[in-house]
C-alpha positions as CSV (number, residue, x, y, z in Angstrom):
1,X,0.0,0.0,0.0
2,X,1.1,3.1,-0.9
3,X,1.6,6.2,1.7
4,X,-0.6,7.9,-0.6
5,X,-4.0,6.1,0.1
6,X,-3.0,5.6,3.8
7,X,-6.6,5.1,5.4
8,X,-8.5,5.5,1.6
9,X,-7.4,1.7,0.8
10,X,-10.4,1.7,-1.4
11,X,-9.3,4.7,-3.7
12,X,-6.4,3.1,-4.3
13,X,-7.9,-0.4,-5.1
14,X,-10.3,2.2,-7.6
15,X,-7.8,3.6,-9.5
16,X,-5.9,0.2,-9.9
17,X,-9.0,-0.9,-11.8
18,X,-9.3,2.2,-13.7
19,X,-5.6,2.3,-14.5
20,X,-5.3,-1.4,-15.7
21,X,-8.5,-1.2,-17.5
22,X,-7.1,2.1,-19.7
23,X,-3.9,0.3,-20.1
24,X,-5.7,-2.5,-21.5
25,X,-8.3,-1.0,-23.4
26,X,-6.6,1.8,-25.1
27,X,-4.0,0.3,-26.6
28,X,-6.5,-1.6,-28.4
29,X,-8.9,0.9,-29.3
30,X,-6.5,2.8,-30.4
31,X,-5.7,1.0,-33.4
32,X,-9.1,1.4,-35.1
33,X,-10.8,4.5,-33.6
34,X,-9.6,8.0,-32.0
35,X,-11.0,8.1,-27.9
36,X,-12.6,10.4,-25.9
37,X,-12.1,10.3,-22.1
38,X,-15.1,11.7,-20.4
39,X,-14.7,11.8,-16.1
40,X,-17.8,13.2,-14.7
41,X,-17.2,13.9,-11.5
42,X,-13.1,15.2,-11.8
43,X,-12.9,16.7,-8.8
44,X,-9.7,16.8,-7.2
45,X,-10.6,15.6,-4.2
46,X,-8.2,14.1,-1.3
47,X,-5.5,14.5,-3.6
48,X,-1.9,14.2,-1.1
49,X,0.7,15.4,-4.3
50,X,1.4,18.4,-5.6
51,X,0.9,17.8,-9.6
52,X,-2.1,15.5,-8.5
53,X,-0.7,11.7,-9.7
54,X,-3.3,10.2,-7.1
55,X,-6.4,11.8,-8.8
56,X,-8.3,9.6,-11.0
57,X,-8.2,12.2,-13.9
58,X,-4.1,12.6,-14.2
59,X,-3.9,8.5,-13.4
60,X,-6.0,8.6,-17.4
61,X,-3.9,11.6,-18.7
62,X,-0.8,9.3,-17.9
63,X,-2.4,6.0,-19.3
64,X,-3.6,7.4,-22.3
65,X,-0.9,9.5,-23.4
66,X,1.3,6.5,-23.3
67,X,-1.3,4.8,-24.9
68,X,-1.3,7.3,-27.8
69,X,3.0,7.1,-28.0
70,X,2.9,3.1,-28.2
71,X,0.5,2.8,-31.4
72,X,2.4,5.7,-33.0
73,X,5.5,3.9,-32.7
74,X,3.5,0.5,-33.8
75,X,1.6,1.9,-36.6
76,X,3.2,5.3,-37.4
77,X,-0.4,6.7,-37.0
78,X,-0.9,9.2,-34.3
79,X,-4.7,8.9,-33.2
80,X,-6.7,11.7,-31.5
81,X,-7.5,11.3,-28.2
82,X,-10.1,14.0,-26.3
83,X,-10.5,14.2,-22.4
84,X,-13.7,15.6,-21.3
85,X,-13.5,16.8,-17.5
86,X,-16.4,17.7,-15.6
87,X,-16.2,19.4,-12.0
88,X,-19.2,21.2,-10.8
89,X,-17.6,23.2,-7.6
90,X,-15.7,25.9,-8.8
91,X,-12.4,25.8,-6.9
92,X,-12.0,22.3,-7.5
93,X,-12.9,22.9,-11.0
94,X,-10.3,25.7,-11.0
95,X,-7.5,23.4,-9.2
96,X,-8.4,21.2,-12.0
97,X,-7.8,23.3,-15.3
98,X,-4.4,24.7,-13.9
99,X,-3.2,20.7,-13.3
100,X,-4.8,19.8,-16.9
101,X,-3.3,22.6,-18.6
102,X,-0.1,21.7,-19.6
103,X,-1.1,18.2,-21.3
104,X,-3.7,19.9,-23.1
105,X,-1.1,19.9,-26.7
106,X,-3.7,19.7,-30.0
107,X,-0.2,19.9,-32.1
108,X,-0.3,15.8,-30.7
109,X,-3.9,15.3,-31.4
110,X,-4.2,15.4,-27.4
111,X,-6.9,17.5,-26.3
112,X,-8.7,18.3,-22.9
113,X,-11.7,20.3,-22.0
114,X,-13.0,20.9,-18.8
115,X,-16.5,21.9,-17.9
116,X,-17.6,24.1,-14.4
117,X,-21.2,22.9,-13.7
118,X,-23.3,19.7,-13.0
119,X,-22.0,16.8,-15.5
120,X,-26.0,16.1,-15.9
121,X,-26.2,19.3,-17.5
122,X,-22.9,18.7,-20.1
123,X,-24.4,16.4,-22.2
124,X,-24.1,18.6,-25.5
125,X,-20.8,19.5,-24.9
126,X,-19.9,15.6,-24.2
127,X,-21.4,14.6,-27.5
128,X,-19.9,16.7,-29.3
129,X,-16.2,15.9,-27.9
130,X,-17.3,12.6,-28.6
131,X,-18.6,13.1,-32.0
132,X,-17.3,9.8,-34.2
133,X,-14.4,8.6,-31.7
134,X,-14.8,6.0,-28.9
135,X,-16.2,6.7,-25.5
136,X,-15.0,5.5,-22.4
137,X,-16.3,7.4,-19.5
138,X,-16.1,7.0,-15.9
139,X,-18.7,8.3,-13.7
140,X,-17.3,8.8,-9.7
141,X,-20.0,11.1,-7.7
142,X,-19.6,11.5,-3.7
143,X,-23.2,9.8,-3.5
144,X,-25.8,8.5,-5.8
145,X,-27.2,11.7,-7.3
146,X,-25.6,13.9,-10.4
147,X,-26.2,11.4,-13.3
148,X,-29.8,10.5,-13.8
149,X,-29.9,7.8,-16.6
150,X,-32.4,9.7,-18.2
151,X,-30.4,12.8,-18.6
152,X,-27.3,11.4,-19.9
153,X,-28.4,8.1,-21.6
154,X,-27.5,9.5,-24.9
155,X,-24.0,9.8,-24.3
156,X,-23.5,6.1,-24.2
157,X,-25.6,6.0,-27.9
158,X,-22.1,5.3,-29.7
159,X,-22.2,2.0,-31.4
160,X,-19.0,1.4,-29.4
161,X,-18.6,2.9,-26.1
162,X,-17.8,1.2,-22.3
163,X,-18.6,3.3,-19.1
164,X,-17.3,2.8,-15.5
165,X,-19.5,4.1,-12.3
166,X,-19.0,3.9,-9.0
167,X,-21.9,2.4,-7.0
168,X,-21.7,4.0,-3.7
169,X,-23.2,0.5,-1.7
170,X,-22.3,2.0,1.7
171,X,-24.0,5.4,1.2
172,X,-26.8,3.7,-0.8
173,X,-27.6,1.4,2.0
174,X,-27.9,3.6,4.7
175,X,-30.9,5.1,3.2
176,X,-32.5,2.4,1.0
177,X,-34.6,1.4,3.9
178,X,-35.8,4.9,5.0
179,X,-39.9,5.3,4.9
180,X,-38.7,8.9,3.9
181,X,-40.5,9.1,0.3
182,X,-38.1,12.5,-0.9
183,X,-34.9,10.5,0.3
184,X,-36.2,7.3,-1.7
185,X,-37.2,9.7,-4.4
186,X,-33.6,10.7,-5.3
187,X,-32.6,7.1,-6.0
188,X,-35.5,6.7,-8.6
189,X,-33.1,8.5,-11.4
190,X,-30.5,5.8,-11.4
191,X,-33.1,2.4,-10.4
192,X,-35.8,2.8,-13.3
193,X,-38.0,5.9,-11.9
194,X,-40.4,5.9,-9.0
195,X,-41.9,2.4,-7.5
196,X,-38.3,0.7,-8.0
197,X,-38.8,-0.7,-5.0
198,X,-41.3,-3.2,-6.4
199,X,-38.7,-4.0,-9.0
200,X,-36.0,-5.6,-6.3
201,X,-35.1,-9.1,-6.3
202,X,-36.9,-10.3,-3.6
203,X,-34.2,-12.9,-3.0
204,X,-31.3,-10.3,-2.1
205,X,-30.6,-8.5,1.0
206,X,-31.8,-4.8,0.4
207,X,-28.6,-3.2,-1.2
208,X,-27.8,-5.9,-2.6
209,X,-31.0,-6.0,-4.7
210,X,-30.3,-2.2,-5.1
211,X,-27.2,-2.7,-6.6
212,X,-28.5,-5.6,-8.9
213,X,-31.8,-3.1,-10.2
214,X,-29.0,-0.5,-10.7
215,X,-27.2,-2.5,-13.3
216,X,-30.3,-3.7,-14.8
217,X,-31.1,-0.3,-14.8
218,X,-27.9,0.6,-16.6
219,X,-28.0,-2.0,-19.3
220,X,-30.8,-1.1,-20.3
221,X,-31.0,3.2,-20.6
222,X,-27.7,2.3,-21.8
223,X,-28.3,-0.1,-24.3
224,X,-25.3,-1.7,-23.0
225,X,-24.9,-5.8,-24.0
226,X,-23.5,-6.9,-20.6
227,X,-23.1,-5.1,-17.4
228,X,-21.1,-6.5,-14.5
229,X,-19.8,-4.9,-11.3
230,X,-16.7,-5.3,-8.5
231,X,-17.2,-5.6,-5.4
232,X,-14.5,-3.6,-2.8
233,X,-14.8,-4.1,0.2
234,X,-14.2,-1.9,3.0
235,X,-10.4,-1.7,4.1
236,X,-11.0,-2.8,7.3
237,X,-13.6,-4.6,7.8
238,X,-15.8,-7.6,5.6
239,X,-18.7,-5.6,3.9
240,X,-18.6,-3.7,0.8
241,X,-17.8,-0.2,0.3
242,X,-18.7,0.4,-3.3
243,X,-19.3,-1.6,-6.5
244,X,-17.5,-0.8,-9.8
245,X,-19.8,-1.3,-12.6
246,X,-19.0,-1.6,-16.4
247,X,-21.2,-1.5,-19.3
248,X,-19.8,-2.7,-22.4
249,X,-21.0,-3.7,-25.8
250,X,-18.4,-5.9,-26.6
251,X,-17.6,-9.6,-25.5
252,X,-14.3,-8.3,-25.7
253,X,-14.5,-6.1,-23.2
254,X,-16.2,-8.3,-20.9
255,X,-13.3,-10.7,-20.8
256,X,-10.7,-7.9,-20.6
257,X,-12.3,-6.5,-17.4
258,X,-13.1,-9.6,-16.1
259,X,-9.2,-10.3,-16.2
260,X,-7.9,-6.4,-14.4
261,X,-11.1,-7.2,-11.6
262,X,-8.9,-11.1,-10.7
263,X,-5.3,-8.5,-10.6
264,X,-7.1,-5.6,-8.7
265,X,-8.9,-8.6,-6.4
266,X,-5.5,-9.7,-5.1
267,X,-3.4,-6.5,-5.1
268,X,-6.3,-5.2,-2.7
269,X,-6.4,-8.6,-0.8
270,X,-2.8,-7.5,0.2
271,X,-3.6,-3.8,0.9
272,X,-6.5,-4.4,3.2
273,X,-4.4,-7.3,5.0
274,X,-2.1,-5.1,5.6
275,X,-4.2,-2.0,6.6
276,X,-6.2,-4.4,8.9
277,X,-2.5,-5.3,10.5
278,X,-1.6,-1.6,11.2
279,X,-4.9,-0.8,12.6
280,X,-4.4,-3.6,15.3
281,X,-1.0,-1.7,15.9
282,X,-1.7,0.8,15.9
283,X,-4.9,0.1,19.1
284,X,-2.3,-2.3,20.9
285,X,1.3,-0.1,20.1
286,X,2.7,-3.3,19.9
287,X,4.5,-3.8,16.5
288,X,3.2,-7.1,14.4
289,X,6.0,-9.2,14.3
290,X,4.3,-11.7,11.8
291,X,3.2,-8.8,9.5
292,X,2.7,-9.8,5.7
293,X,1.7,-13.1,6.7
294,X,-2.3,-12.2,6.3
295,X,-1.6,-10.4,2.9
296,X,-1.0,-13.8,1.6
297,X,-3.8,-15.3,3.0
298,X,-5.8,-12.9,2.4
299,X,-4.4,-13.1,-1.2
300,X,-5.4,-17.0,-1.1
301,X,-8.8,-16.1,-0.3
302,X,-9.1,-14.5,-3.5
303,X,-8.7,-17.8,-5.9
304,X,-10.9,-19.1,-2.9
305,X,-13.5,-17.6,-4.4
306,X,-13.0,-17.9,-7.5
307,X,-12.9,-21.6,-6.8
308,X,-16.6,-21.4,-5.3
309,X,-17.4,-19.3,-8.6
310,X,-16.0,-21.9,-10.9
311,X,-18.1,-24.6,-8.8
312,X,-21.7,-22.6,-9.0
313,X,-20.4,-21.6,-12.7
314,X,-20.0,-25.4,-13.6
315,X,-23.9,-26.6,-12.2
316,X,-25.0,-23.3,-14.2
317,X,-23.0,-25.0,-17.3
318,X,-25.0,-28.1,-17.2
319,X,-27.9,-27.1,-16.6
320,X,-28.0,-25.3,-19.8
321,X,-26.3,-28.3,-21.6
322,X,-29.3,-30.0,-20.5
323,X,-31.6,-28.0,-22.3
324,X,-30.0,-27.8,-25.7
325,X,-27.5,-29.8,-27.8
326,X,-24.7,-28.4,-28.0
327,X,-23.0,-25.0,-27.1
328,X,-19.9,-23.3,-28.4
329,X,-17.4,-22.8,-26.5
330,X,-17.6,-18.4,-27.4
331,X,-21.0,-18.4,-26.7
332,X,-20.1,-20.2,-22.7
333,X,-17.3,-18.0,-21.9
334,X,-19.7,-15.2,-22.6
335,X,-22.7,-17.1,-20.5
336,X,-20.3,-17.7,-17.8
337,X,-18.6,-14.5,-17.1
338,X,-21.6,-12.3,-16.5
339,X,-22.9,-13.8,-13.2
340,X,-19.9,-15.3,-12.3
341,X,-16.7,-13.6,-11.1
342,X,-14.3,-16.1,-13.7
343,X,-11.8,-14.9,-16.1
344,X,-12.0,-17.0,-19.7
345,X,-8.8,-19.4,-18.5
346,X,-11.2,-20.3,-15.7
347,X,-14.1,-21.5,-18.1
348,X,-11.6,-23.6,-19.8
349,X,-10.4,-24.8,-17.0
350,X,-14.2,-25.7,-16.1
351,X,-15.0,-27.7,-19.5
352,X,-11.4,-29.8,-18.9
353,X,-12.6,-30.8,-15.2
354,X,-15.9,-31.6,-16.4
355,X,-14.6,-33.8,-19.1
356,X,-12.0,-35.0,-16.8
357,X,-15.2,-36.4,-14.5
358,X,-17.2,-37.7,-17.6
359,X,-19.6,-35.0,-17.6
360,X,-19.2,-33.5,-21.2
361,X,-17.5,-35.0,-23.9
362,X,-13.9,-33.5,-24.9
363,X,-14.5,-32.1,-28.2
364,X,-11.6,-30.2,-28.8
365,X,-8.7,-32.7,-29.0
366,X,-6.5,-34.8,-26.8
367,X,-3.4,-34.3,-24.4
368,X,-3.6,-30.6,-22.7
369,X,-5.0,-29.0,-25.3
370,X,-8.1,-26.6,-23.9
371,X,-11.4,-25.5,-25.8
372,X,-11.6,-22.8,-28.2
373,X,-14.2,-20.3,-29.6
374,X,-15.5,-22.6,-32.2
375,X,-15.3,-26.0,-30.7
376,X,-18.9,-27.0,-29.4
377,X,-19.3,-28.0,-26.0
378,X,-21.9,-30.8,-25.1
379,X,-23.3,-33.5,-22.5
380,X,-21.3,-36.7,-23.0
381,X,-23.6,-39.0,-24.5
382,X,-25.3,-36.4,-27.0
């Protein structure tokens, strides 16, 4: 854990996912399509440097740039890349032109606006920095109010286009109970419009059915294909802080994110280990001499999971085998990774155990060799 995010464990874990999701991303998109960055809520806020390197907009300034210098030096084409920052108090917003300034270089085809107001209200001037390139915005209010689906739908219209919001589940579920009908009226922008309550699964605990209507929510005013979220967990303690959710409308995407959620996962397994560890310390003043050792347990407890995911994944699996003949492999990875917190290596390794146990047949070859897009999965027997 870095100094920095001493006692904000969860910002850092944040901007880990935001940072290896841009690395990922852009490099990629980069190749076929200019981008434009949108943050909506800039701020800076909490920021402990001077030029700002733990604030969520420089972290994609960074990312990006680089991005930009890689496929130049790959392709010899130097793609345009716009970031769009919104900041609706005005010293923030002023604290963020001044640090934006100097990277703003148009000669490069790297461009940055900012905008002083409510990021509900800068829809025009989002579209239009978007106009023909690729979206990717990030959406990080203090609470749950400031971007009513509604309002700013038609900035995800783009045929290709990936958002990341932060859920706020702890602020969320202080109030989702509340029999005060203006407090439950400021979540109907973001859940479907009044009476969402009659929309929650009834299975769930509260929040989490709150945070389950939200992404239904956001697939479809989004017109996204698949929408999942990440869990963080508070830094010192075992319930969730806030969810990261991520509307794409590509499979590719899906399985990109799904594989930067498994790093950030463990990285944070290690930081709240060792934040828990200093907060014991620091109550007792007696220094931990086995300190690290519940990083990697903690770290452990990660694949744990995935282990019990790859188990529920598995019945879901054959169930649907059950139902049909045959399923390609593609069309399972997809399937799987939406309600299941599994990284495409982790479906494959799914199909080889269940062949291994005489459950499916092993369609796709002999010795080590794992399945493929094409190859079709399927009951043995059928």
């Amino acid at each position: 854990m870095s100094d920095l995010y001493s006692g904000r464990e969860q910002t850092e874990a944040k901007h880990f996912i935001l940072k290896r999701y841009l690395q990922a991303l852009a490099f990629k998109v980069l190749h076929g399509w200019d981008i434009t960055y949108v943050d909506g809520f800039s701020g800076p806020w909490e920021s402990r440097t001077e030029d700002f390197t733990d604030t969520s907009f420089m972290i994609a300034i960074e990312v990006l740039k680089d991005a930009q210098q890689r496929v130049l030096a790959e392709t010899a084409r130097r793609r345009r890349i716009r970031c769009f920052f919104s900041e609706h108090d005005p010293k923030a917003h002023e604290q963020l032109a001044k640090a934006v300034a100097p990277h703003h270089n148009p000669a490069a085809r790297f461009e940055i606006q900012t905008y002083c107001g409510k990021f509900e209200d800068a829809v025009s001037q989002i579209k239009n920095a978007i106009g023909s390139a690729f979206p990717l915005i990030f959406i990080d209010p203090t609470g749950w109010t400031g971007y009513p689906f509604q309002k700013i739908k038609t900035i995800f219209d783009p045929p290709k286009c990936e958002v990341l919001i932060n859920f706020m589940y702890d602020f969320v579920n202080r109030f989702v109970a509340s029999q005060d009908e203006t407090i439950i009226a400021t979540l109907d922008p973001i859940l479907g419009g009044p009476g969402w309550r009659s929309r929650l699964d009834p299975l769930l605990p509260l929040g989490l059915a709150v945070e389950k209507l939200f992404r239904e929510t956001l697939k479809q005013e989004g017109r996204f294909d698949y929408v999942i979220s990440t869990k963080i967990d508070k830094s010192t303690s075992d319930r969730p802080h806030f969810f990261l959710a991520y509307g794409t409308k590509s499979s590719e995407g899906l399985k990109a994110f799904r594989e930067t959620e498994y790093s950030a996962l463990r990285a944070y397994a290690k930081t709240r280990a060792n934040a828990k560890e200093k907060r014991l310390e620091d109550k007792s003043n007696i220094p931990d001499l086995f300190s690290g050792h519940e990083a990697g347990v903690q770290e452990a407890t990660v694949d744990d999971i995935v282990g019990e995911q790859k188990t529920l994944a598995s019945t879901d699996l054959l169930k649907a085998l059950s139902k049909c003949r045959s399923i390609k492999f593609s069309d399972v990875v997809i399937r799987l990774l939406q309600p299941f917190m599994l990284r495409e290596t982790n479906v494959k390794d799914i199909c080889m155990e269940l062949a291994k146990a005489g459950r499916i047949e092993k369609t796709w070859g002999g010795g080590n060799r794992k399945p493929q897009d094409t190859d079709l999965i399927k009951l043995r027997g059928e």
